[in-house]
C-alpha positions as CSV (number, residue, x, y, z in Angstrom):
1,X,-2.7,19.7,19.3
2,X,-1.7,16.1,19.8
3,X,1.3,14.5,20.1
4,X,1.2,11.4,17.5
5,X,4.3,8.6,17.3
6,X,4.2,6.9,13.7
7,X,6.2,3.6,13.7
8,X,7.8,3.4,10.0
9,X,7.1,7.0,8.6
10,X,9.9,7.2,6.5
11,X,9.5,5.7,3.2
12,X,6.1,6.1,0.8
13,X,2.8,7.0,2.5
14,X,4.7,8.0,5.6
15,X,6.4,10.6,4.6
16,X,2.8,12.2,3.3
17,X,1.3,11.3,6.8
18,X,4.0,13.4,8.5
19,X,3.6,16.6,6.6
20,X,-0.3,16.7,7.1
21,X,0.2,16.2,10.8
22,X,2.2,19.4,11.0
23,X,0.7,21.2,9.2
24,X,-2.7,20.2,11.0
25,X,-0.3,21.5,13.8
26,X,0.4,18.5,15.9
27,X,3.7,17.3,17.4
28,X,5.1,14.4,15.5
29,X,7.6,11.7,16.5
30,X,8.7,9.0,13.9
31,X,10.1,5.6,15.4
32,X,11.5,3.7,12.9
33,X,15.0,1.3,12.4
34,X,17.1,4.0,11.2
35,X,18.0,2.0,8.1
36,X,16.5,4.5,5.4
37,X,17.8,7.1,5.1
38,X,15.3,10.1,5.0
39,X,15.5,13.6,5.7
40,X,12.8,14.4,8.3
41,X,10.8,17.8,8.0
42,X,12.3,20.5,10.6
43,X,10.5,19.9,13.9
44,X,9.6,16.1,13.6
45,X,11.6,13.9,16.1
46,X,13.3,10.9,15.5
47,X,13.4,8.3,17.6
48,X,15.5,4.8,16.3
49,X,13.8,1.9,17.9
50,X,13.9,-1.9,16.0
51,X,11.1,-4.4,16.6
52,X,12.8,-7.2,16.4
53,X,14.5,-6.5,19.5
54,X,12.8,-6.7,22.5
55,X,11.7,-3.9,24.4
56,X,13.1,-1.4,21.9
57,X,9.8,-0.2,20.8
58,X,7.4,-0.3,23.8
59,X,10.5,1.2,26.3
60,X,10.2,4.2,23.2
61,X,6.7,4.5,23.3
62,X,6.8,4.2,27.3
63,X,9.0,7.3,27.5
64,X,7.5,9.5,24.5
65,X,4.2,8.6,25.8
66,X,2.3,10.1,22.3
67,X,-1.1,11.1,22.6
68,X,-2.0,8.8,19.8
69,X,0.4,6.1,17.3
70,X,-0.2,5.3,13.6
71,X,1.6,2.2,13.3
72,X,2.7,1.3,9.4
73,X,4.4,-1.5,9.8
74,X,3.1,-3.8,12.5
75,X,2.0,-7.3,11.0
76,X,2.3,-9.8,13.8
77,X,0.4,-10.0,17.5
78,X,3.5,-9.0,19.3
79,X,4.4,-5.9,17.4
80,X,0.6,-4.4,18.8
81,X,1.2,-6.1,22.3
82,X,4.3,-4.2,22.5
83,X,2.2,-0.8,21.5
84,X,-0.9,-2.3,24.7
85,X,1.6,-2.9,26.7
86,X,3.2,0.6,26.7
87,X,0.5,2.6,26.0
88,X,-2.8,0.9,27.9
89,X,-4.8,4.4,28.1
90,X,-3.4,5.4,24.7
91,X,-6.2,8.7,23.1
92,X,-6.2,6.3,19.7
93,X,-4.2,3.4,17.9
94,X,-4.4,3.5,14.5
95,X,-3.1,0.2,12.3
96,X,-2.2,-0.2,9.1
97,X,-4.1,-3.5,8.0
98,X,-4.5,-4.9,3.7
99,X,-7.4,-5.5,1.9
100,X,-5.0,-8.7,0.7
101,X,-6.5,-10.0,4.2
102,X,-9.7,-11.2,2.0
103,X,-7.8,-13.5,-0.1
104,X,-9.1,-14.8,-3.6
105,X,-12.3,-12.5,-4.2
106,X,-13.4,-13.7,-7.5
107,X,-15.9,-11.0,-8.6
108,X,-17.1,-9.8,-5.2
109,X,-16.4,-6.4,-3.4
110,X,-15.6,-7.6,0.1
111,X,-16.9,-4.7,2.5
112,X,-15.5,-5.0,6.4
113,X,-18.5,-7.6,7.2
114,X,-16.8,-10.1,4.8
115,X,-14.9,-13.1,6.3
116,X,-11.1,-12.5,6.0
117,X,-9.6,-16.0,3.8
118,X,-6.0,-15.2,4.6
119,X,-3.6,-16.9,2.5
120,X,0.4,-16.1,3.7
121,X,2.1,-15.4,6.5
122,X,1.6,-12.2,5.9
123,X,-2.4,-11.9,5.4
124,X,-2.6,-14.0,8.7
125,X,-0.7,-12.2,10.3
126,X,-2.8,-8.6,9.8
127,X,-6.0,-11.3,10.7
128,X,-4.2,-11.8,14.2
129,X,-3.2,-8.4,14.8
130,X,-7.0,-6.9,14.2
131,X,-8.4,-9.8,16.2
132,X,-5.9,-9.0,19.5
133,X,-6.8,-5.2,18.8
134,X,-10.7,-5.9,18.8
135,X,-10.0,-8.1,21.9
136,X,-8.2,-5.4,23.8
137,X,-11.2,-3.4,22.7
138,X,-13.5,-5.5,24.3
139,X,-11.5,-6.5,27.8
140,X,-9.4,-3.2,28.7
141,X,-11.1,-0.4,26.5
142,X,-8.3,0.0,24.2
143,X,-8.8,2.9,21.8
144,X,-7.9,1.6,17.8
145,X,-8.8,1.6,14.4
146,X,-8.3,-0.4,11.8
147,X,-7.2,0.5,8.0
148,X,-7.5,-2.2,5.4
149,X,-5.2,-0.3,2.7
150,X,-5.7,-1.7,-1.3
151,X,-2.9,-0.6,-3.1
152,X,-0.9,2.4,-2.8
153,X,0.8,3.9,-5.4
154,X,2.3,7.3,-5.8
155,X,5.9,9.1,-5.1
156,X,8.3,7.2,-2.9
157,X,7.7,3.5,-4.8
158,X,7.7,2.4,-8.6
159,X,4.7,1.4,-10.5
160,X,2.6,-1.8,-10.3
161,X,3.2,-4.0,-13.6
162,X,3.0,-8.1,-14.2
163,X,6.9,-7.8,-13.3
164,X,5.8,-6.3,-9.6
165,X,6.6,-2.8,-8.4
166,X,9.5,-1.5,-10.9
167,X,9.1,1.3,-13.7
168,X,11.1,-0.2,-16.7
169,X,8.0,-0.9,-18.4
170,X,7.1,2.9,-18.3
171,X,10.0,3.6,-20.9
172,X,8.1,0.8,-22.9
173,X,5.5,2.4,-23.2
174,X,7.3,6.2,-24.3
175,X,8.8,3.8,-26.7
176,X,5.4,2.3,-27.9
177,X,6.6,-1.2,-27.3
178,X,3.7,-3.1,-26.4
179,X,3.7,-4.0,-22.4
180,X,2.4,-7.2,-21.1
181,X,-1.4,-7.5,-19.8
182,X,-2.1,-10.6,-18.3
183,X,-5.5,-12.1,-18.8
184,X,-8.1,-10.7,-20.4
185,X,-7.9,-6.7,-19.2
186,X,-10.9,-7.3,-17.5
187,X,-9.0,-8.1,-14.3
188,X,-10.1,-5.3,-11.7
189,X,-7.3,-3.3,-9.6
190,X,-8.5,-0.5,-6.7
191,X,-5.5,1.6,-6.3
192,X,-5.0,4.3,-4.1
193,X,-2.6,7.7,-4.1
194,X,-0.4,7.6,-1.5
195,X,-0.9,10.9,-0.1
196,X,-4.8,10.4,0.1
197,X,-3.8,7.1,1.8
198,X,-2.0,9.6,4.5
199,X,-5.4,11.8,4.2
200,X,-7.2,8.6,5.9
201,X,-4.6,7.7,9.0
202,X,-4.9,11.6,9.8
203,X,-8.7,11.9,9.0
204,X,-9.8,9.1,11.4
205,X,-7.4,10.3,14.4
206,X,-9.9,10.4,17.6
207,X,-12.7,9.8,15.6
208,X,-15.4,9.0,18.0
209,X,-17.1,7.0,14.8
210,X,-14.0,5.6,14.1
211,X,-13.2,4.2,17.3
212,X,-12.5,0.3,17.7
213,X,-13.6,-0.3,14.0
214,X,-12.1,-1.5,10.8
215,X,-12.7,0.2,7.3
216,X,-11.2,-1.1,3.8
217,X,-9.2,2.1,2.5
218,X,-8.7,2.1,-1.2
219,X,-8.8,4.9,-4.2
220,X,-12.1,6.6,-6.2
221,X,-12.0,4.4,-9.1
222,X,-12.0,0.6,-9.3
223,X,-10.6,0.1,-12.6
224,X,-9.8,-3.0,-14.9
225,X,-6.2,-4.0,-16.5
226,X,-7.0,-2.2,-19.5
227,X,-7.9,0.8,-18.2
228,X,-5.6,1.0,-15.5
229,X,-2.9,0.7,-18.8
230,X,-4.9,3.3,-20.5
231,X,-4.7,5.5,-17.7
232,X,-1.0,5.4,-17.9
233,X,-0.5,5.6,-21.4
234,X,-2.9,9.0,-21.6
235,X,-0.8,11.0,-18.8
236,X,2.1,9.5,-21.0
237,X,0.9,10.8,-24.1
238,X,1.2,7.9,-26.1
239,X,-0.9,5.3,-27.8
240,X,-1.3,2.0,-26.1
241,X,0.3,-0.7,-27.5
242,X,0.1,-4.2,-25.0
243,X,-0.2,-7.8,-25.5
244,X,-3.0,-9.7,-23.6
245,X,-0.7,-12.9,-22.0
246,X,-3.2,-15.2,-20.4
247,X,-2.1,-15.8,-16.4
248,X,-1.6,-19.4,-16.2
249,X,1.3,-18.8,-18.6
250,X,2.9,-16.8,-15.9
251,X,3.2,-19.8,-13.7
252,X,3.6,-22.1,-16.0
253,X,7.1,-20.4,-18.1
254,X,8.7,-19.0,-14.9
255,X,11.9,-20.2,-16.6
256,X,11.7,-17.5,-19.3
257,X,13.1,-15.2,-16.0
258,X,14.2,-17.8,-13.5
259,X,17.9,-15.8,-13.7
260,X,16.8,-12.1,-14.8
261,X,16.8,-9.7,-12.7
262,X,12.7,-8.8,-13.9
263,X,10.6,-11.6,-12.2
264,X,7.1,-12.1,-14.0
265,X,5.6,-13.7,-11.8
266,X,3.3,-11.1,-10.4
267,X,1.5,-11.5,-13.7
268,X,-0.6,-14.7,-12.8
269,X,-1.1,-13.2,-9.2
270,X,-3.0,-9.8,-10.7
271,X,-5.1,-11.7,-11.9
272,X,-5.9,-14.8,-9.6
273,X,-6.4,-11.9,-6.7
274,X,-8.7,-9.1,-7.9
275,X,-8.8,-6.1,-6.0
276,X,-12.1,-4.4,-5.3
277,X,-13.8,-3.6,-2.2
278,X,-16.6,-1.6,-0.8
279,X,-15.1,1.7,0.6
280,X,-19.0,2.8,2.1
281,X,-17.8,2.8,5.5
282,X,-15.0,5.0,5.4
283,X,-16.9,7.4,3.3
284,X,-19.6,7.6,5.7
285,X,-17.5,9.4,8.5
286,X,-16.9,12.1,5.8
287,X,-13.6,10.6,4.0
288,X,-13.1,11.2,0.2
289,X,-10.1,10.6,-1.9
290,X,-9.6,13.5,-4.1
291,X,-7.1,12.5,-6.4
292,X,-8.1,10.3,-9.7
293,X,-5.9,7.8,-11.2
294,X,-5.1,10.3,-13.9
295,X,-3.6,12.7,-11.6
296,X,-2.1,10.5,-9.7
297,X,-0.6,8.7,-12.4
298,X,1.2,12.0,-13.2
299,X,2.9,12.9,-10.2
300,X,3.9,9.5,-9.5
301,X,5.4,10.2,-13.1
302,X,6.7,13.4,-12.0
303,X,8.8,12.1,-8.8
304,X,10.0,9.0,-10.8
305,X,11.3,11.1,-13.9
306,X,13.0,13.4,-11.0
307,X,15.0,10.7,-9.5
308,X,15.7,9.5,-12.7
309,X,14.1,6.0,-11.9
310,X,12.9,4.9,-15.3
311,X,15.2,2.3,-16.6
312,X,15.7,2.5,-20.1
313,X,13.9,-1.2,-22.1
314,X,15.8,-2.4,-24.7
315,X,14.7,-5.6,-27.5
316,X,16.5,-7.8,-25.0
317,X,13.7,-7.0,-22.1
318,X,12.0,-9.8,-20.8
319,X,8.6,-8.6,-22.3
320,X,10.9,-9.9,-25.8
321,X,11.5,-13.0,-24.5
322,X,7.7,-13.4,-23.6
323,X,6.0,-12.0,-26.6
324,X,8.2,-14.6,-28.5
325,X,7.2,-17.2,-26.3
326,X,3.7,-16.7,-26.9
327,X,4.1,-16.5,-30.7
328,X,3.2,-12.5,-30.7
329,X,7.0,-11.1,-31.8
């Protein structure tokens, strides 16, 4: 049994990572803001620790001293210094790194040998983090791995559509009111389940061939626009009914939703960053994703329809407004 810390933990894959680590039997500590508000399985501590102060989180780690830390959340150098600095003989390290780290991919699947082209704050900053990790590697032994996560979708979050994550559009589609599909469909997405995301931060854990390397971490399935939408529509049980809207519009009409709550701007980004990348790696140390985008599609459905997080659309949604636009409605 090991004693693993998880910095974040609470909200989407976290939650799944925390129930397989009990019931693989380990001790498990979550260290987190306290700002959502989440009931913790019986037995899991809780310790309330913010980044963004200093010391917060290494004087936590110094005094839990965890046998090994999946870190969620980290995303500049300082947040892993502050996991080196506390924990120099940690077992393992295990960070929570994004595929979006490859930038604009055109039609290539990026495997972990392909040249990061960050492009935000946020992609550099995963670049730095993994290059400080690989260095502490090198010069003090440090034990980490490296998860590139594609995107995660399942209970605990909404549903990827052109207007970002939100589920509106899933009434829509109960409704057979065509959705929005920017481009040409052919656009390719590599989503993962949440909980098989968890599978992967518990399935490397003192991996000897996992140790001190980096692995993309994404679903079964790459799957284009179209049949990502198809997907959807078949665990809804409805025909599909969408409007291909090519992307460029979705930069150029931003004032169709400058002052709506629904932003559309995601639309031109689906399509200018494909996702699809070589998962070989991680497969080869025995990982396998066992839920489809089917099934996953339905329980997602399942937990969204529980909490009652399906706005209802109406003919004044912003897909109206669009369609118009484009001469479709």
């Amino acid at each position: 049994m090991m004693h693993v810390a998880i910095i974040g933990g609470t909200r989407h894959i976290g939650p799944f990572i925390v129930q397989l680590l009990l019931n693989a039997g380990h001790q498990v500590t979550v260290i987190n803001r306290g700002r959502t508000r989440v009931a913790l399985p019986a037995g899991v501590g809780n310790v309330v620790a913010d980044r963004s102060v200093e010391g917060q989180v290494s004087d936590a780690l110094g005094q839990l001293k965890p046998d090994a830390v999946i870190d969620m959340i980290a995303f500049k150098t300082e947040h892993v210094d502050q996991v080196i600095t506390a924990l120099p003989d940690i077992g393992h390290y295990v960070f929570c790194s994004t595929t979006a780290l490859y930038g604009v991919i055109g039609e290539t699947t990026p495997d972990e040998s392909t040249p990061p082209a960050p492009d935000s704050d946020y992609t550099f900053g995963k670049v730095a983090c993994e290059e400080r990790l690989d260095l502490a590697a090198r010069e003090q032994g440090f034990a980490y791995t490296s998860l590139r996560l594609a995107h995660p979708y399942g209970p605990g979050d909404d549903i990827l559509y052109t207007t970002g994550r939100e589920s509106m559009f899933l009434d829509r589609m109960r409704r057979q009111r065509a959705v929005i599909i920017p481009g040409s469909g052919l656009t390719r997405l590599h989503p993962i389940y949440a909980e098989d995301a968890a599978r992967a931060f518990v399935h490397v854990l003192n991996r000897d061939d996992c140790m001190g390397k980096i692995f993309n971490l994404a679903g079964p399935q790459i799957l284009t626009l179209d049949e990502y939408f198809e997907s959807i529509a078949r665990v809804l049980d409805v025909p599909l009914v969408a409007v291909r809207v090519p992307h460029t519009f979705f930069k150029e009409r931003v004032d169709l939703w400058a002052d709506a709550k629904r932003k559309f701007d995601f639309g031109f980004n689906w399509v200018h960053y494909q996702t699809a990348f070589s998962t070989t790696a991680l497969e080869a140390t025995g990982f396998q994703c066992p839920t489809d985008h089917d099934a996953g599609i339905a329980l997602t459905m399942q937990w969204l329809d529980a909490e009652n997080l399906i706005d209802a659309s109406s003919d004044g949604d912003g897909e109206e407004k669009i369609l118009r636009s484009v001469g479709t409605n």
